[in-house]
py3Dmol code that shows the C-alpha trace and the ligand (Angstrom):
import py3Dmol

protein = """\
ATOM      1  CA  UNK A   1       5.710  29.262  51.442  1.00  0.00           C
ATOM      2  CA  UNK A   2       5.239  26.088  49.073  1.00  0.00           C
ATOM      3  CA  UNK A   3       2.281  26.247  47.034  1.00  0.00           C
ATOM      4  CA  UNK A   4      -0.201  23.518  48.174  1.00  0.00           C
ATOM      5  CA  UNK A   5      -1.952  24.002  45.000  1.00  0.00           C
ATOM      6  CA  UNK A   6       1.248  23.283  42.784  1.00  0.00           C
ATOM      7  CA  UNK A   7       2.012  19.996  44.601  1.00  0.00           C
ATOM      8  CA  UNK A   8      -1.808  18.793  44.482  1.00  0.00           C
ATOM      9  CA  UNK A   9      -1.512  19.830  40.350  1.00  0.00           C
ATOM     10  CA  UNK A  10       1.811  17.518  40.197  1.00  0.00           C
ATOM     11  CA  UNK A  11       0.309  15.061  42.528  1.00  0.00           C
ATOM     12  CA  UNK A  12      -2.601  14.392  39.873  1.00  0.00           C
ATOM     13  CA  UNK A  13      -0.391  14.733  36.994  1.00  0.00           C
ATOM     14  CA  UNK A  14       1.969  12.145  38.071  1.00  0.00           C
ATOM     15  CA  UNK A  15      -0.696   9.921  39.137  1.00  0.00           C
ATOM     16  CA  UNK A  16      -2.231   9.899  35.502  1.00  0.00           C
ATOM     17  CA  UNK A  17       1.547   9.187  34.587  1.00  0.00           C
ATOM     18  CA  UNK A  18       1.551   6.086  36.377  1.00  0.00           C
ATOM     19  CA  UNK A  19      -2.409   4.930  35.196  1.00  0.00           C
ATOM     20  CA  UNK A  20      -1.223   5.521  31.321  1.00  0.00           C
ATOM     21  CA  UNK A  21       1.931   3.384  32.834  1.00  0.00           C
ATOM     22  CA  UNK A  22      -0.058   0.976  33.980  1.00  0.00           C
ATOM     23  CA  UNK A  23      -2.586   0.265  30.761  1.00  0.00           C
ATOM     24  CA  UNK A  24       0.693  -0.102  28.734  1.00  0.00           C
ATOM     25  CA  UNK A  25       1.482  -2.808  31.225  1.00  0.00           C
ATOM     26  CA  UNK A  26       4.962  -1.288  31.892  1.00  0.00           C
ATOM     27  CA  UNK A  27       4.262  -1.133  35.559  1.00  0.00           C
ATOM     28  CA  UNK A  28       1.575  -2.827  38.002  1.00  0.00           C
ATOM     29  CA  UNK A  29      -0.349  -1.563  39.873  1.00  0.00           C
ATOM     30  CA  UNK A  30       0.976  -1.619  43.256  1.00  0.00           C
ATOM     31  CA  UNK A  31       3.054   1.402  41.790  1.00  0.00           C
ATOM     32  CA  UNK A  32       0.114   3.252  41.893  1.00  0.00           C
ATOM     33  CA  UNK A  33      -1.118   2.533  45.094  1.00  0.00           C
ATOM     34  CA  UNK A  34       2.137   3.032  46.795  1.00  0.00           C
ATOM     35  CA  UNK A  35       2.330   6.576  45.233  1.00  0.00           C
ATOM     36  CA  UNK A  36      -1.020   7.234  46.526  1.00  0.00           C
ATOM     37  CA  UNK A  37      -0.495   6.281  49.988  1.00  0.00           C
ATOM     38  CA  UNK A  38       2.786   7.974  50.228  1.00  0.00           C
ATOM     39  CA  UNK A  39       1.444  11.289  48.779  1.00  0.00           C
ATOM     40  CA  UNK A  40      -1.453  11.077  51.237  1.00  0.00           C
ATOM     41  CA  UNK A  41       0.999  10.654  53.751  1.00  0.00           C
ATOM     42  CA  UNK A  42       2.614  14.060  53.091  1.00  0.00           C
ATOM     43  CA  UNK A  43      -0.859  15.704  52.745  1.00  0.00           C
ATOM     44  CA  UNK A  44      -1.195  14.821  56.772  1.00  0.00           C
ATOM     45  CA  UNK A  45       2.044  15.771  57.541  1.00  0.00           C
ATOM     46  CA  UNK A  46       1.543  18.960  55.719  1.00  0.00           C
ATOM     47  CA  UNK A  47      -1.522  19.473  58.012  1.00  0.00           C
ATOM     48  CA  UNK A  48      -0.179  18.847  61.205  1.00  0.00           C
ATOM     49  CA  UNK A  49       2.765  20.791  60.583  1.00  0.00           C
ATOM     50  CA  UNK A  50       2.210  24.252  60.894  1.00  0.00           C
ATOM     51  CA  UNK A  51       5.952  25.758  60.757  1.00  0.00           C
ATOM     52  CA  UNK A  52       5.710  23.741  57.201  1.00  0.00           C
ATOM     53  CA  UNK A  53       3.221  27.107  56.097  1.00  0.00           C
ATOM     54  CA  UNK A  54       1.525  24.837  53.207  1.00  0.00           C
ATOM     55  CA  UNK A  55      -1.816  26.006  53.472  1.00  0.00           C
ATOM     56  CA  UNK A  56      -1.359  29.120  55.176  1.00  0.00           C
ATOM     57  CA  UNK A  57       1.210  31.435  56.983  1.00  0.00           C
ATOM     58  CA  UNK A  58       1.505  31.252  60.742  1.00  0.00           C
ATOM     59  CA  UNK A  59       3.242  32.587  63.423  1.00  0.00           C
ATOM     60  CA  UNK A  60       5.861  29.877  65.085  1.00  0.00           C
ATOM     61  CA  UNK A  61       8.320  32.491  66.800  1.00  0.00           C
ATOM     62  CA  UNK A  62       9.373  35.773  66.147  1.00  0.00           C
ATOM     63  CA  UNK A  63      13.527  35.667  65.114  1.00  0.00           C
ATOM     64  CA  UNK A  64      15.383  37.669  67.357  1.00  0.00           C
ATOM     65  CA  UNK A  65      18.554  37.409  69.831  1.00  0.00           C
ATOM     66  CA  UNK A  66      16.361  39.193  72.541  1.00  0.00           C
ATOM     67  CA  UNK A  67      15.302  37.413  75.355  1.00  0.00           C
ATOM     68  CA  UNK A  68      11.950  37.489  75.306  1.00  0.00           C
ATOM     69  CA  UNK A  69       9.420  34.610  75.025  1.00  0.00           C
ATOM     70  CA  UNK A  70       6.010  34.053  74.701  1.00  0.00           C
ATOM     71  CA  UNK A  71       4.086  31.149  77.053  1.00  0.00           C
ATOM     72  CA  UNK A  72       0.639  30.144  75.989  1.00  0.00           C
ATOM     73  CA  UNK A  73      -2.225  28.543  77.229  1.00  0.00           C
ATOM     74  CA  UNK A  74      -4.560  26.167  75.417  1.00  0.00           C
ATOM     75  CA  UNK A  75      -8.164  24.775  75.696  1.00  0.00           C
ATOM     76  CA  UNK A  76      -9.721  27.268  79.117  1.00  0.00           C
ATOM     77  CA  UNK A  77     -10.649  28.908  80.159  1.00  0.00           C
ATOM     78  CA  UNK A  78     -11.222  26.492  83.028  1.00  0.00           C
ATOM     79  CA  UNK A  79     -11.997  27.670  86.441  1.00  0.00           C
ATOM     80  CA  UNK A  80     -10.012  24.902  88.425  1.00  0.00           C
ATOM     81  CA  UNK A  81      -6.902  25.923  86.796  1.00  0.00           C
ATOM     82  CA  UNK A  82      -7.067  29.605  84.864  1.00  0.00           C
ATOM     83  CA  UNK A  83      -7.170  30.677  88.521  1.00  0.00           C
ATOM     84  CA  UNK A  84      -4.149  29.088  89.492  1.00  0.00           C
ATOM     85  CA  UNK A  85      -2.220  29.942  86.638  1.00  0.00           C
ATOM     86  CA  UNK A  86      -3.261  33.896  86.793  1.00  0.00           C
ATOM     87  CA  UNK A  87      -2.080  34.136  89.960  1.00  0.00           C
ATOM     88  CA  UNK A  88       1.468  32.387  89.195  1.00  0.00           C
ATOM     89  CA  UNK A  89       1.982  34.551  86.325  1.00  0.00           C
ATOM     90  CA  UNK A  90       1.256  38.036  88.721  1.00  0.00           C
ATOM     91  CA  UNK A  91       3.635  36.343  91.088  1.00  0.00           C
ATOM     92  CA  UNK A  92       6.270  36.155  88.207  1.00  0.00           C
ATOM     93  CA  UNK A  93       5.034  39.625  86.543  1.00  0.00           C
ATOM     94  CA  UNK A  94       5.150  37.549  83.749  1.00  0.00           C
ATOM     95  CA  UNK A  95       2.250  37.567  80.806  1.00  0.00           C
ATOM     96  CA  UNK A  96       0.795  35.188  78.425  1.00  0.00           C
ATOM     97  CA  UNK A  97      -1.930  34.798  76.283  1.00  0.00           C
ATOM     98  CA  UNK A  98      -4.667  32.155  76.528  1.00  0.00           C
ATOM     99  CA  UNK A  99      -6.202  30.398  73.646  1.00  0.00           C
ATOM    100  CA  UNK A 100      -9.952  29.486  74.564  1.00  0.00           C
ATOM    101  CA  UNK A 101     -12.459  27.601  73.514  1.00  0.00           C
ATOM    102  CA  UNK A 102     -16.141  29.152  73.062  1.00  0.00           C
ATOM    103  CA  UNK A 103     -18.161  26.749  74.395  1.00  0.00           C
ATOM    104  CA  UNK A 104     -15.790  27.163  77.722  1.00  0.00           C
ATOM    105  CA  UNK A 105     -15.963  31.151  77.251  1.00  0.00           C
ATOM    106  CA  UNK A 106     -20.390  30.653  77.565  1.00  0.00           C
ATOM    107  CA  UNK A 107     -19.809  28.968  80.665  1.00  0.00           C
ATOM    108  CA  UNK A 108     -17.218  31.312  82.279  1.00  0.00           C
ATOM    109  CA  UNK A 109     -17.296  34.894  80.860  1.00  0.00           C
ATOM    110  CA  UNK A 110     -16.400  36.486  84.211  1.00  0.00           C
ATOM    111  CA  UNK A 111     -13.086  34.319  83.961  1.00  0.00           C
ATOM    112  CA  UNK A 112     -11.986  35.464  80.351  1.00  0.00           C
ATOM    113  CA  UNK A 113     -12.508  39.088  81.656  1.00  0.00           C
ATOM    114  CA  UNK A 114     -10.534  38.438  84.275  1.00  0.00           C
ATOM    115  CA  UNK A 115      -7.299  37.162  81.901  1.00  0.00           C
ATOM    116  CA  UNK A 116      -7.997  40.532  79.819  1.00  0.00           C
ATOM    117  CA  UNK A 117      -8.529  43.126  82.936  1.00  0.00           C
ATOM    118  CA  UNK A 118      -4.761  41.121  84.091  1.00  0.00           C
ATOM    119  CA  UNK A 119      -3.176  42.396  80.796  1.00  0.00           C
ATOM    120  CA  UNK A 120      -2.870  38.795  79.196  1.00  0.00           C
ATOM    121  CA  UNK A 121      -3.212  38.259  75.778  1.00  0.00           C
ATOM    122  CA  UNK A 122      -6.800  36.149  74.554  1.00  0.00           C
ATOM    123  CA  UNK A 123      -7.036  34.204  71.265  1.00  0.00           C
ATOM    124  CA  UNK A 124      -9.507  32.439  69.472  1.00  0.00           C
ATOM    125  CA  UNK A 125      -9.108  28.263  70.110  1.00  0.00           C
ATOM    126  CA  UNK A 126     -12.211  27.576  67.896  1.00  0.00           C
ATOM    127  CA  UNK A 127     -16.114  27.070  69.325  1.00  0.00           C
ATOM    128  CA  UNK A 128     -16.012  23.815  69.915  1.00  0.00           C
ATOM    129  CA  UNK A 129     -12.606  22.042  69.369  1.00  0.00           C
ATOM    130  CA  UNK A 130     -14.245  18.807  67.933  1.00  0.00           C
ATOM    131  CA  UNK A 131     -11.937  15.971  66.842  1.00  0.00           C
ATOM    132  CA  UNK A 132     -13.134  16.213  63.700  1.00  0.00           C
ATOM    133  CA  UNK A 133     -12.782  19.769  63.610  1.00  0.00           C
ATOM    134  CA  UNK A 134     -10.029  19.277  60.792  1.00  0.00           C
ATOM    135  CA  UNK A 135     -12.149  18.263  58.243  1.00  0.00           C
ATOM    136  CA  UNK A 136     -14.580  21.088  58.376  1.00  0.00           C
ATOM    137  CA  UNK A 137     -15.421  23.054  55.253  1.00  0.00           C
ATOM    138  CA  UNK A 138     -14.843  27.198  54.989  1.00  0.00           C
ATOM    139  CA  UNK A 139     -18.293  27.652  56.244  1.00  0.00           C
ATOM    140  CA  UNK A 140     -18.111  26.269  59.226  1.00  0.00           C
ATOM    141  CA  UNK A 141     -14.845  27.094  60.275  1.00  0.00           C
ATOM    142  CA  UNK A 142     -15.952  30.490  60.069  1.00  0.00           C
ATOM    143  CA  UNK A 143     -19.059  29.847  62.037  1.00  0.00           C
ATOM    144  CA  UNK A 144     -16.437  28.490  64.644  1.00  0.00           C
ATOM    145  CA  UNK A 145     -14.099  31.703  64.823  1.00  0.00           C
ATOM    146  CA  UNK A 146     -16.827  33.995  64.086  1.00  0.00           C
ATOM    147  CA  UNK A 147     -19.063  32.550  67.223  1.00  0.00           C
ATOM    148  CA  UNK A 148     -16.075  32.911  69.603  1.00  0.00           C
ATOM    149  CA  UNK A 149     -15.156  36.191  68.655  1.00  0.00           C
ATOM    150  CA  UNK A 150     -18.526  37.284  69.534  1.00  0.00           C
ATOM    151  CA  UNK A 151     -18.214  35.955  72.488  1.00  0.00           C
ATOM    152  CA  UNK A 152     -14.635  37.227  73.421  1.00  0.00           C
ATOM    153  CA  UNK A 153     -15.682  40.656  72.369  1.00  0.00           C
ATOM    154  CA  UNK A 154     -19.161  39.846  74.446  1.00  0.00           C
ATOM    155  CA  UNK A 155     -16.846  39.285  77.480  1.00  0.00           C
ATOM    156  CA  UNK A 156     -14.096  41.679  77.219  1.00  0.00           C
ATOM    157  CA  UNK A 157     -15.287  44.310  75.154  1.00  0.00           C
ATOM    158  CA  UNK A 158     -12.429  43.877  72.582  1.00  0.00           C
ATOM    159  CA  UNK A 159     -11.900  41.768  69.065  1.00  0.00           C
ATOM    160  CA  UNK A 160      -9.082  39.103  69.174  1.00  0.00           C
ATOM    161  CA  UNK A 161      -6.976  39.149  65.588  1.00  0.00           C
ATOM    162  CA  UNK A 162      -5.094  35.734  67.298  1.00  0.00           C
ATOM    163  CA  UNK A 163      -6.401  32.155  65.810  1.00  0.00           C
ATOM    164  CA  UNK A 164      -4.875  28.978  67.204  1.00  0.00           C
ATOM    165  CA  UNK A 165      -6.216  25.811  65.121  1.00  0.00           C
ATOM    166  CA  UNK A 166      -7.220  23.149  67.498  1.00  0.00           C
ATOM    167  CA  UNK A 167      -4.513  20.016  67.297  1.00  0.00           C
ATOM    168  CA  UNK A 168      -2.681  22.995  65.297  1.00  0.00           C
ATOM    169  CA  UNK A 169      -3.963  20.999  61.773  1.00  0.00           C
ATOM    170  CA  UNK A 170      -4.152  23.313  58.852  1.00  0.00           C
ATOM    171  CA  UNK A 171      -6.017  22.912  55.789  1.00  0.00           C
ATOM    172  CA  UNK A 172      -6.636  25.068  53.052  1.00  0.00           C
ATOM    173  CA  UNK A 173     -10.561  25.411  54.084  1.00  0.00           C
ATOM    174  CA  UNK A 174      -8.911  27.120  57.082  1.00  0.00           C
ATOM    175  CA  UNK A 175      -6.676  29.305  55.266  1.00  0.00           C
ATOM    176  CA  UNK A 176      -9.989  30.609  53.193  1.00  0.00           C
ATOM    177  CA  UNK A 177     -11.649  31.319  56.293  1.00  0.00           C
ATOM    178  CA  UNK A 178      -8.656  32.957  58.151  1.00  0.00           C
ATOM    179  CA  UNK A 179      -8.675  34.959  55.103  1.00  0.00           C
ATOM    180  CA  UNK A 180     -12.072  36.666  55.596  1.00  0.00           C
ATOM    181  CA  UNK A 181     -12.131  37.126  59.122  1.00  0.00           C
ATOM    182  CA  UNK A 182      -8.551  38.771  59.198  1.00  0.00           C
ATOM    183  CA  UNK A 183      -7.246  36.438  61.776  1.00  0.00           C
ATOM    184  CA  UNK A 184      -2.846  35.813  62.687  1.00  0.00           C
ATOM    185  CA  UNK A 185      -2.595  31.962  62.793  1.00  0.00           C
ATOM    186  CA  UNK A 186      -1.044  31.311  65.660  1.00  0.00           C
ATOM    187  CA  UNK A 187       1.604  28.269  66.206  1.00  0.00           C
ATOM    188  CA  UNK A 188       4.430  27.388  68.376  1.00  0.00           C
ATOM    189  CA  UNK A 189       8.180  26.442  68.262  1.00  0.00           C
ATOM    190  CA  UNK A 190       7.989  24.621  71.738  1.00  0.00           C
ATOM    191  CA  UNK A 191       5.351  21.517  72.588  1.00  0.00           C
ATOM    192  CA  UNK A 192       4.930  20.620  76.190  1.00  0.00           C
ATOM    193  CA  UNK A 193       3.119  17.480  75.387  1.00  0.00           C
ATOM    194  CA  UNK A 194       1.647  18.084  78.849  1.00  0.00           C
ATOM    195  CA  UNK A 195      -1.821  16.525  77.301  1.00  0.00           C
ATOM    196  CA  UNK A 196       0.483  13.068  77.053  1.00  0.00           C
ATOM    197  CA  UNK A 197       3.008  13.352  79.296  1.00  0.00           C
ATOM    198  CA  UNK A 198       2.261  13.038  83.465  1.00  0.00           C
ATOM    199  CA  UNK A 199       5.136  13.985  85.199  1.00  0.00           C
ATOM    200  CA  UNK A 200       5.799  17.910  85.483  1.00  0.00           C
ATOM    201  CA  UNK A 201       9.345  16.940  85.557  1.00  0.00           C
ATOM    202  CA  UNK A 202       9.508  15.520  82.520  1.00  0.00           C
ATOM    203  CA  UNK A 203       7.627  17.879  80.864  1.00  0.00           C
ATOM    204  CA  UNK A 204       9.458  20.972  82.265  1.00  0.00           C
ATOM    205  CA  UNK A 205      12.837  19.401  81.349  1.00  0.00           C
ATOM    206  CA  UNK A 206      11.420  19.067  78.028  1.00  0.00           C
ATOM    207  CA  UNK A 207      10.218  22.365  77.513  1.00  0.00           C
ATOM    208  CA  UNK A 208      13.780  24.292  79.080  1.00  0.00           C
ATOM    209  CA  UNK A 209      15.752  22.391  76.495  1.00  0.00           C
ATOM    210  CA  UNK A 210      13.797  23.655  74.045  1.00  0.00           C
ATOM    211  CA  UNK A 211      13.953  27.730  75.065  1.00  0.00           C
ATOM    212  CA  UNK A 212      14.759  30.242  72.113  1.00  0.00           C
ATOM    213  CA  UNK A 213      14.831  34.119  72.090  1.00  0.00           C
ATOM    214  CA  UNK A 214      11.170  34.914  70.515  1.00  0.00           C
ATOM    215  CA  UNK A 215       9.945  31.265  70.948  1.00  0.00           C
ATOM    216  CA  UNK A 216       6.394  30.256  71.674  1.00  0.00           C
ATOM    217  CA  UNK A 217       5.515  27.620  74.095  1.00  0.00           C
ATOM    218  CA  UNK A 218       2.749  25.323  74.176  1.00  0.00           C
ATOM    219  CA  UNK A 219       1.095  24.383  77.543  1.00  0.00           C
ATOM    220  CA  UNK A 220      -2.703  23.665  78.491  1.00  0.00           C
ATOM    221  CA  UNK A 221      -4.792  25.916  81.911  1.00  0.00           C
ATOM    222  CA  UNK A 222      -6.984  22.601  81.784  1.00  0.00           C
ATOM    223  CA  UNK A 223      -5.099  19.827  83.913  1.00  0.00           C
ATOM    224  CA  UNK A 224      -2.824  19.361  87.683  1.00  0.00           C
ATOM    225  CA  UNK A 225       0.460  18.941  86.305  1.00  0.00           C
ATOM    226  CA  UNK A 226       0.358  22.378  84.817  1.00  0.00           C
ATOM    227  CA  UNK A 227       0.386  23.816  87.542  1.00  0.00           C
ATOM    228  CA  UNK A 228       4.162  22.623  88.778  1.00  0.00           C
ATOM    229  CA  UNK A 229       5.292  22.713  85.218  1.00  0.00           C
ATOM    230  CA  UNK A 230       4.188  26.921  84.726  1.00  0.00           C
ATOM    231  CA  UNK A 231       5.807  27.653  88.496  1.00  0.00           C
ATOM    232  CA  UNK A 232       9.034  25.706  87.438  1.00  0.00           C
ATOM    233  CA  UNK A 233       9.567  27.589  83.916  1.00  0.00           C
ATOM    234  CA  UNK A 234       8.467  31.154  85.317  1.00  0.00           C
ATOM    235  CA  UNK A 235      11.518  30.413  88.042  1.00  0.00           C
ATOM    236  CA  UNK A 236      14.138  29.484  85.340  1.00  0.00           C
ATOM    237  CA  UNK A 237      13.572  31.897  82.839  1.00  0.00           C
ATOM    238  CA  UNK A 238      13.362  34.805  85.006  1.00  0.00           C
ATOM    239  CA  UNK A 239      16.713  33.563  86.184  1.00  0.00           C
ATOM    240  CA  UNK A 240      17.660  33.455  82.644  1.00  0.00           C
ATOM    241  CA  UNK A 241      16.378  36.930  82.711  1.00  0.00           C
ATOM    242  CA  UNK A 242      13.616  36.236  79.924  1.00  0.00           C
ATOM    243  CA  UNK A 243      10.654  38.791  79.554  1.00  0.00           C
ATOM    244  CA  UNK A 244       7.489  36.670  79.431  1.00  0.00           C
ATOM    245  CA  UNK A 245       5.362  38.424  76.622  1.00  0.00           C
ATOM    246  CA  UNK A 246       2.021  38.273  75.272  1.00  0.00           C
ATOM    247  CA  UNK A 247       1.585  36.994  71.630  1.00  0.00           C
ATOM    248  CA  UNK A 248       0.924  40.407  70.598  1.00  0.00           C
ATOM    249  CA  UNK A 249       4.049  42.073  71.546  1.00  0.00           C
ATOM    250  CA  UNK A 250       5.916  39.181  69.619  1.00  0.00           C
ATOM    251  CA  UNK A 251       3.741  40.235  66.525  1.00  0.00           C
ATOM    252  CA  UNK A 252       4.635  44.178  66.992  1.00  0.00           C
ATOM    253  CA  UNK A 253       8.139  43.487  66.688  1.00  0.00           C
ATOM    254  CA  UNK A 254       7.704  41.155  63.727  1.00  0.00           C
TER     255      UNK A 254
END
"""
ligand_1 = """\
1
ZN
Zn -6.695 22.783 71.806
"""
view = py3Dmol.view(width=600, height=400)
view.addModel(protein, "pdb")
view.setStyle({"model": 0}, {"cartoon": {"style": "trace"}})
view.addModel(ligand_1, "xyz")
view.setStyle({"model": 1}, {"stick": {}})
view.zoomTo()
view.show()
């Protein structure tokens, strides 16, 4: 893993460089603001790359030649779709695991039980998945996880150890909380883009091409086009004779 800390010591360092630089008058100052820009620029790339591991470890695929593959679900549970989706994956004897949201989880408890009592794996997806979620400090990411885990446990009787950062942006205020409650950060090697892109075509073409042993893919139980798109890849890759797995049985063999 590269040390966040390390590059944020040489980022300062190097910018001090450049001021002494500058009050010699051996360089202007558009140096400066160049390198500031362009280091902030790798700071958010850093964050919205989790298979980068900057700020904390997590789990993009598990490295095998066996074919097994884990789909997930983010954002329910959502009782237009969840539904729709549970019964697909019976149909397919395939499993998954959902990521949810706790604010959804207070409005549909029975639903989440239902996703557990079916043998499907259930992460934490944060409380309340704000936009600005990102920029939260330790303490209230871990009244985030800590309120949903409540709730999980509330609904299904069990503890989750799965944590999927909303817009999958890490930070190390995340990594300190992750720390404390114990949590697996959990990523993927394989975005739908179904949140961006209509056509279930499109985004199940997408998503085949992209198919590893021990890969994770990314897809949402909150809109229509999910719907084609899961009934599509469940087809395929039990043709491919893939074993759809939950999360955790990626982990155990990790
Ligand atoms: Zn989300």
């Amino acid at each position: 893993m590269i040390n966040y800390k390390l590059y944020f010591s040489f980022f300062a360092l190097l910018s001090c460089v450049i001021i002494v630089f500058i009050t010699l008058e051996l360089v202007s100052m558009w140096w400066l603001v160049l390198y500031l820009v362009f280091g902030f620029i790798i700071i958010g790339i850093a964050s919205l790359t989790m298979r980068w591991n900057w700020f904390l470890k997590a789990f993009t695929r598990l490295n095998t030649n066996e074919k097994i593959i884990a789909i997930t679900f983010d954002d329910g549970p959502n009782p237009e779709y969840t539904p729709q989706m549970l019964a697909l994956l019976k149909k397919y004897e395939a499993k998954a695991t959902f990521f949810c949201i706790g604010e959804h989880i207070e409005k549909h408890p029975g639903l989440l039980k239902t996703i557990a009592n079916d043998g499907h794996g259930i992460g934490n997806h944060s409380y309340s998945h704000s936009k600005t979620i990102g920029f939260s400090n330790t303490k209230s990411w871990l009244e985030e996880i800590e309120r949903t885990d409540q709730l999980i446990e509330k609904a299904t009787g069990f503890k989750t150890n799965l944590f999927r950062p909303p817009f999958g942006v890490t930070t190390p205020h995340l990594a300190s909380a992750l720390k404390t409650t114990d949590h697996s950060c959990i990523g993927w090697n394989n975005r739908s883009f179904d949140t961006f892109i209509a056509s279930p075509k499109t985004i199940s073409t997408r998503v085949l091409k992209q198919v590893t042993p021990g890969g994770i893919i990314l897809l949402h139980d909150k809109q229509a086009n999910c719907i084609p798109v899961l009934e599509h890849l469940l087809q395929v890759l039990q043709s491919k004779h893939y074993k759809m797995v939950t999360i955790n049985d990626l982990l155990h063999e990790n």
